[in-house]
N, C-alpha and C positions, 0 to 999 in steps of 0.2 A: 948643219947647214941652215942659212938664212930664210927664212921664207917671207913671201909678199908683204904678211902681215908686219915682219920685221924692220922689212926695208921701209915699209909707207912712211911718208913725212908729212901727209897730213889723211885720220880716218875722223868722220861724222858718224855717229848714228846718234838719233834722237832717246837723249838720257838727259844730261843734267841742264838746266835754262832756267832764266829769272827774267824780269822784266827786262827790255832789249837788251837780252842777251841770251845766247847759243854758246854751249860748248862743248869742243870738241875732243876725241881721247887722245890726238894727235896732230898738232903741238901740244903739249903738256902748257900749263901754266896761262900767262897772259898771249903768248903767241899762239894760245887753241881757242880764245874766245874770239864770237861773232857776234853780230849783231840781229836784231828780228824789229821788223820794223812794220806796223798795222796802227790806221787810226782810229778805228773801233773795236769793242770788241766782237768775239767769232764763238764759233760753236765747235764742237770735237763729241766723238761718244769716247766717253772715258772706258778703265779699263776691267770697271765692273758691269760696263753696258750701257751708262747713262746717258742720256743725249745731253751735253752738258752744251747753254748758252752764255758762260760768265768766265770765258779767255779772254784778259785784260788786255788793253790796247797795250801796244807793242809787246804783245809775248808770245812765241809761241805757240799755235795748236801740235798738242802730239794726239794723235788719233789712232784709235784701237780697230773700226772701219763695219762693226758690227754687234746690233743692240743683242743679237742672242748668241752670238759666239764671238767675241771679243777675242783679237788678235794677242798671240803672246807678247809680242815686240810691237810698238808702237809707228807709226807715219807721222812723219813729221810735215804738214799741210801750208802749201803756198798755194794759197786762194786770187784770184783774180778781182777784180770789182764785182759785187753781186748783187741782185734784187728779187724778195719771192712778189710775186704780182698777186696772190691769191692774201684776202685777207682772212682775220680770224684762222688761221691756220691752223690751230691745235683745239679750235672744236668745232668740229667737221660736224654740223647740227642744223637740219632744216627749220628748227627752232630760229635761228639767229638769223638775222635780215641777209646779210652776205651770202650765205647759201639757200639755194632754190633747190624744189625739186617735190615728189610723191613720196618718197621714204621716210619712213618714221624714226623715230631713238629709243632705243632704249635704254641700260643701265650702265653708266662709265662704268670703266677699271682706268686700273693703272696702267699710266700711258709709258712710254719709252723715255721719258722724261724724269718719271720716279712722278708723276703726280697722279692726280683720277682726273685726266681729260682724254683716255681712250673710248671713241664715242660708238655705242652700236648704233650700226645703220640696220634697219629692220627691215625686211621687203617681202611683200605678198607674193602671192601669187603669180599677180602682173606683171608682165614683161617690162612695163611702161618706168616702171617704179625710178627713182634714179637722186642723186642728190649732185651737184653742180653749183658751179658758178663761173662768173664772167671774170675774166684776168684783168688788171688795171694798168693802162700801160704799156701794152704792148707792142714793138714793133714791126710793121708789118715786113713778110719774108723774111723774119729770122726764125732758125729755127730751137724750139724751148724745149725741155722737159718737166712733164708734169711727173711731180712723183711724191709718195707717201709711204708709210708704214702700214700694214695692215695684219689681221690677223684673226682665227675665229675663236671660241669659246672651246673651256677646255672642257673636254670629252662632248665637242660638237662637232656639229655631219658641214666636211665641204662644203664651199660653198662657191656655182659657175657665177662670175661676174663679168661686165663687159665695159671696157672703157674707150671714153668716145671724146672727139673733139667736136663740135660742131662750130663751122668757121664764116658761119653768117651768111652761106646760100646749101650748105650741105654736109649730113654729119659724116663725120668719119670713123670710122672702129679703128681703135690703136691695138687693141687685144683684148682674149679672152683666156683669162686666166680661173685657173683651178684654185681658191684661197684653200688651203688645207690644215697649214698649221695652227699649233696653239703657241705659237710663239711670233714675237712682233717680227716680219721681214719687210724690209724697204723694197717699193718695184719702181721702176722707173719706162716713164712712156714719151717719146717723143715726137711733137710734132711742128708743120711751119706754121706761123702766126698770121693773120689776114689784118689783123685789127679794126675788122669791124667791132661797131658797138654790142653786138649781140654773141661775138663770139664768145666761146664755154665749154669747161670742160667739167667729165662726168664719171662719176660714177655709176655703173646701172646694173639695172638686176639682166640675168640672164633671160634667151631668148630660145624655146619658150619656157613662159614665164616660173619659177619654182621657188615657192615663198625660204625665208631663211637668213640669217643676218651673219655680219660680218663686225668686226672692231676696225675703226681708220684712227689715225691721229697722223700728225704733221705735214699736212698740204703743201705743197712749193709750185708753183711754176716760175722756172728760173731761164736764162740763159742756158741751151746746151753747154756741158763743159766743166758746170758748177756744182757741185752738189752737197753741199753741207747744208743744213735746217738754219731757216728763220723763222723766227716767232714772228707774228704782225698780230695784229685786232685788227682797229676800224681803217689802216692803213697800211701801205706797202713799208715794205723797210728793207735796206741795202748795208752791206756792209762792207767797209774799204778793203786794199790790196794786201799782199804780204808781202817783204822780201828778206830775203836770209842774205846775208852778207861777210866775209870771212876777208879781210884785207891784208898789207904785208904780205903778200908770199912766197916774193923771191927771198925778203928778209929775211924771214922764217925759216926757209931753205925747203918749201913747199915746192917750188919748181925752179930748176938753173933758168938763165937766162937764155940756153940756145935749148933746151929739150924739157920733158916732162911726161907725163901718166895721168890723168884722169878717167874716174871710173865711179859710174851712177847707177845705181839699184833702185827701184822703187817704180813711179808712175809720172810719167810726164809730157805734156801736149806734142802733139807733133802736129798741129794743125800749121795749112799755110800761114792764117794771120796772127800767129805768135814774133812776136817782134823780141829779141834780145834775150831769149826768157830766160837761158841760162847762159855766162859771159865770165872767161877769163881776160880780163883786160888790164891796161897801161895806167887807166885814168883819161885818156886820149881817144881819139876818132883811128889810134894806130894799133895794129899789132895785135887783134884780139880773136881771139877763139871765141866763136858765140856757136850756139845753135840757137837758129831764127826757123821756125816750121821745123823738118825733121831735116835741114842740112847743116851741116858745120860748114863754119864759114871762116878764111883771114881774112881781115881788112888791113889792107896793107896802103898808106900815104893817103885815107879816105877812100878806097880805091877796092868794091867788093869782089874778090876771088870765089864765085860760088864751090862748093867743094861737093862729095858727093852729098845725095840725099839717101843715107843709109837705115833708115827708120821707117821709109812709106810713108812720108804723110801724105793724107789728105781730109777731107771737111770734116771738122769736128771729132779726131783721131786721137786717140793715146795711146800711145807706147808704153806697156804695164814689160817692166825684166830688168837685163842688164845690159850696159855699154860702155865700151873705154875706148880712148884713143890717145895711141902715145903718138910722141911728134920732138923732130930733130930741126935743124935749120936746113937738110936734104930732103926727109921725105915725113911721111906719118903710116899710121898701121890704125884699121880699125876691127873689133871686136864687138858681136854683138850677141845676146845669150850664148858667150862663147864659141861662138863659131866666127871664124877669117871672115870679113865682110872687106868689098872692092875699095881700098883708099885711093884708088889712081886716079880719081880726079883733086885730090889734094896729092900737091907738091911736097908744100913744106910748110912750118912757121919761122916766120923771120923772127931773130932773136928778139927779144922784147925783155922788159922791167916788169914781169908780170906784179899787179900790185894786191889784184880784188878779183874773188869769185862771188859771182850774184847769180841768185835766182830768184826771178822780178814775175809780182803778179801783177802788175799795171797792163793794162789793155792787151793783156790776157786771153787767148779762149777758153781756157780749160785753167781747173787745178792739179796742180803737181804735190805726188806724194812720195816724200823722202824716206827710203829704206836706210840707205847709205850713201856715202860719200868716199872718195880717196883718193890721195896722190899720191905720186912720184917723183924725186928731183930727176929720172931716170927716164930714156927712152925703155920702155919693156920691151922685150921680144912677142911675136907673134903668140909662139909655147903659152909665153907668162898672160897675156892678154887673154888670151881661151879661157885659163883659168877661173876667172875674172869673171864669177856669174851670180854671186850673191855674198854676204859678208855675216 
């Protein structure tokens, strides 16, 4: 008997790619390749743990997702437009004019990077102690993540730390975390931006005070949403969008022109102000399957059909699993970590020339991380859709 895996007419996972280009295991040959398209390059940690910053403009980040236990299977990363506001990012040193503060340094290691800019921060006694800086650029009422790698000394004692935003009339504690390990882990703190000139965010020793030091490396304060590492020195630095792109596909015979199957593994925004992010379409304003926020949507004659919103979104939200939805020119069926989820507010899709699947990090909230991909020239059954929870 046939199974899923047989029938698909088109699967992704992130394996073989070259400069713009993506390819897939399904369509074999020139009908499985895609496009990647970015006009700087990006960063990824590779899959010996590296923080690697030299992903060539239009190729590809495949991402392993962690510097001390590195994923077997990689992510394949559709980044948004980003910016770290924090300079000098990768040494985190009250030595250096960009960071402020009472704590002292002591002796690099190797950073997550594979170089020696893991910096300790040293701290007395003093509750006081703290290393900081002001963000450049920021806008007010969005809300950002400050975040970095940290870690302590191997066969060293814990270490209470407290991190704080202070937003230019009053500090704020974001957390007080236990550092314990001796291995680099990334933490992520978020908070909303005032844009005053004195805002800053901190590192600080615990309260009360308990002398003891920690290793940081790679500073970001970015946009919620974003999260791969940039490098900066004496200034901020950004780097552009991604998009993956797979064309031809009724050609191909990726989907008929009255039904079809799509089905997405991995990590992907479901914020309301995601526009387009991920799009089966005509080439046209007609006919397209989009998720825009966490709804799928047809636009049928210009003309928006919202359908359900089966994903939850709301502010600054992702959707980490699985979901498919197959669809006839009568009705659709959707699927979501394998369980029936309500398609009764989608009807149908009207036949369409489907040509292009995109997923667009332009004006973006968040990054999307590609597990998998897959079609069907087929409406699936409900049964087969459950299935349908990783690849």
């Amino acid at each position: 008997m046939a199974t899923l895996y047989d029938t698909a007419t088109m699967l992704y996972v992130p394996s073989g790619y070259k400069a713009s280009k993506v390819y897939a295991l399904k369509p074999t040959g020139a009908d499985g390749e895609g496009t990647a398209t970015r006009s700087t390059i990006s960063s990824r940690i590779n899959s010996s743990g590296v923080v690697e910053e030299s992903v060539a403009i239009n190729t590809i980040a495949h991402d392993y997702g962690s510097v001390s236990s590195p994923l077997n299977c990689p992510e394949a990363i559709v980044s948004p437009d980003r910016t770290n506001h924090l300079l000098k990012s990768n040494v985190i040193n009250t030595g250096e004019s960009e960071w402020i503060g009472t704590a002292s340094s002591g002796t690099a290691i190797t950073s997550p990077n594979g170089l020696t800019e893991g910096e300790e921060i040293v701290f007395s006694s003093s509750a006081s102690d703290f290393v900081g800086q002001r963000p450049s650029g920021l806008s007010a009422g969005v809300e950002y993540t400050f975040f970095f790698w940290v870690r302590i000394a191997d066969g060293g004692t814990a270490k209470d730390i407290r991190i704080q935003h202070y937003d230019g009339t009053s500090t704020n504690l974001l957390a007080s975390p236990t550092i314990s390990s001796n291995e680099w882990v990334k933490v992520s703190y978020t908070f909303t931006a005032t844009a005053d000139a004195t805002e800053r965010v901190d590192i600080k020793n615990c309260t009360p005070g308990v002398a003891g030091s920690i290793y940081v490396w790679g500073a970001n304060v970015q946009k919620s949403g974003t999260d791969m590492h940039i490098t900066t020195t004496t200034s901020t630095a950004s780097r552009s969008f991604d998009i993956i792109a797979f064309d031809d596909l009724q050609t191909n015979n990726v989907f008929s022109n009255s039904s079809g199957t799509f089905f997405f593994y991995g990590t992907i925004g479901v914020d309301s102000g995601n526009n387009d992010l991920l799009s089966i379409w005509d080439t046209t304003t007609n006919n397209r399957i989009i998720l825009e926020g966490g709804a799928f949507k047809s636009i049928v004659g210009g003309s928006a059909v919202t359908g359900l919103e089966v994903l939850s979104p709301s502010s600054n939200d992702r959707f980490t699993g699985a979901f498919a939805i197959a669809w006839d020119s009568s009705s659709c069926r959707i699927s979501v970590n394998g369980a029936t989820a309500d398609a009764s507010g989608l009807t149908s899709f009207a036949p369409a020339t489907y040509s292009d699947l995109r997923i667009y990090g332009s004006s973006q909230a968040s990054t999307t991380r590609i597990k998998a991909i897959a079609g069907w020239n087929a409406k699936l059954t409900q049964t087969e859709l459950n299935t349908l929870t990783a690849l």
